[in-house]
C-alpha positions as CSV (number, residue, x, y, z in Angstrom):
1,X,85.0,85.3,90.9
2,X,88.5,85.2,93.0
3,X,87.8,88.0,95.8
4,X,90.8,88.8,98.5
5,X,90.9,91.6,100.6
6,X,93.9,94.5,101.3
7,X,94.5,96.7,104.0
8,X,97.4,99.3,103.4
9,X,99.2,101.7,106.3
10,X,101.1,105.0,105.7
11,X,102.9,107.9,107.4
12,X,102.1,110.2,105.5
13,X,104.4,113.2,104.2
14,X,103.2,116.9,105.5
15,X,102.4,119.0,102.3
16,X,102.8,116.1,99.8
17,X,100.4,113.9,97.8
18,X,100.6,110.2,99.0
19,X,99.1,107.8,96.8
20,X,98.0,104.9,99.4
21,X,97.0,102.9,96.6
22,X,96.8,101.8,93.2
23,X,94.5,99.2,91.7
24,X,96.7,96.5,89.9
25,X,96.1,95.7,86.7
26,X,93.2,92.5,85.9
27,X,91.4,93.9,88.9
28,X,88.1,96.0,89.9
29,X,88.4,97.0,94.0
30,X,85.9,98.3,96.9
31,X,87.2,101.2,98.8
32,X,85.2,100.3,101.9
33,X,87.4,101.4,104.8
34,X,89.5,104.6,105.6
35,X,91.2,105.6,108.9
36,X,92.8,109.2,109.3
37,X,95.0,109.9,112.2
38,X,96.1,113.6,112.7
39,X,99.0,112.7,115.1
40,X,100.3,116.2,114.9
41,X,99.9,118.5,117.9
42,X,97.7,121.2,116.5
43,X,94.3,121.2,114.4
44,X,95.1,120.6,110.8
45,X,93.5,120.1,107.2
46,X,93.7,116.7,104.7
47,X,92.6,116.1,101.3
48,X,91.5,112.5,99.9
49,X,90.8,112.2,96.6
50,X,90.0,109.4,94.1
51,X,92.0,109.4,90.9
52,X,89.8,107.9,88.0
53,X,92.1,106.7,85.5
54,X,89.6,106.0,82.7
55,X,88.2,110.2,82.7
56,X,91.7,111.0,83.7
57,X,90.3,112.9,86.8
58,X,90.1,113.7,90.2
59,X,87.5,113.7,92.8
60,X,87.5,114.9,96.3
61,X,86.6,112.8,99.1
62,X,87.7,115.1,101.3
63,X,88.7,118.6,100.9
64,X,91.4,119.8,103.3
65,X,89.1,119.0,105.9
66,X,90.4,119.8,109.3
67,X,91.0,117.3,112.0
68,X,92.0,118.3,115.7
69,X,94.9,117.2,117.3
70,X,95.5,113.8,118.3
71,X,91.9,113.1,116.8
72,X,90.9,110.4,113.7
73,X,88.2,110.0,111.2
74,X,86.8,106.8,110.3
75,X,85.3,106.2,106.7
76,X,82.7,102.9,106.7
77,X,79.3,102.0,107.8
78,X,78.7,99.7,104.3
79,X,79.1,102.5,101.7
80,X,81.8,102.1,99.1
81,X,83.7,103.3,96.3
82,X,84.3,101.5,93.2
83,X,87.7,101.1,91.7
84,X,89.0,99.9,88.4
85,X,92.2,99.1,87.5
86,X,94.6,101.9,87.4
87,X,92.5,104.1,89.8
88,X,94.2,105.5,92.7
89,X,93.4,106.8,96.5
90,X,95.5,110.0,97.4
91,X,96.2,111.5,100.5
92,X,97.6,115.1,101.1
93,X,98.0,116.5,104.3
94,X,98.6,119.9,105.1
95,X,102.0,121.4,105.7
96,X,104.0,120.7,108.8
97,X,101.3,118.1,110.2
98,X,101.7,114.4,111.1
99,X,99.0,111.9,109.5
100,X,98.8,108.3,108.9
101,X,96.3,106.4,107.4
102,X,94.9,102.7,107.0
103,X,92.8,101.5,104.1
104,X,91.4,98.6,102.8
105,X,90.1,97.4,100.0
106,X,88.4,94.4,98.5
107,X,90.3,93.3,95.2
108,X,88.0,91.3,92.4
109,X,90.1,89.4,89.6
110,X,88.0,90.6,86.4
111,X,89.5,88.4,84.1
């Protein structure tokens, strides 16, 4: 198998859905790392969710879970997610914040 690895940055837009990734087609992926940043200066809420295109459906990772000021989350510790091609990570931060977020992902060629 051809594996190569992706890490992916964003400023994220207060009160919009960001999606921080999409699988490419001809690939499978591990979600195995996410960084949150709330950069804004008061506590405030963000939603990650994990679009599954084959069900056509959304699940939440997190749900607007709140994050004080100036603080980060850190997703790892050898637990993954498993993405197919087409899925998508998506990032909403509440309104009037300032987020940013890094991911990475482990891409597998499946053809």
């Amino acid at each position: 198998m051809d594996y190569s690895s992706v890490s992916v940055g964003h400023n994220l837009t207060a009160g919009d859905t960001t999606v921080v990734y999409k699988v490419p087609t001809g690939y499978a992926a591990k979600w195995n790392l996410m960084y949150l940043h709330n950069a804004s200066g008061n506590t405030k809420a963000i939603t990650a969710k994990w679009y599954d295109l084959s069900t056509n459906t959304e699940y939440f990772v997190l749900d607007g879970y709140t994050m004080a000021a100036k603080d980060y989350l850190k997703f790892d510790g050898g637990a993954y997610v498993l993405l197919d091609e087409g899925d998508e990570i998506r990032l909403t931060p509440e309104a009037a914040s300032t987020f940013s977020s890094i991911n990475t992902f482990e891409l597998e060629r499946k053809y």
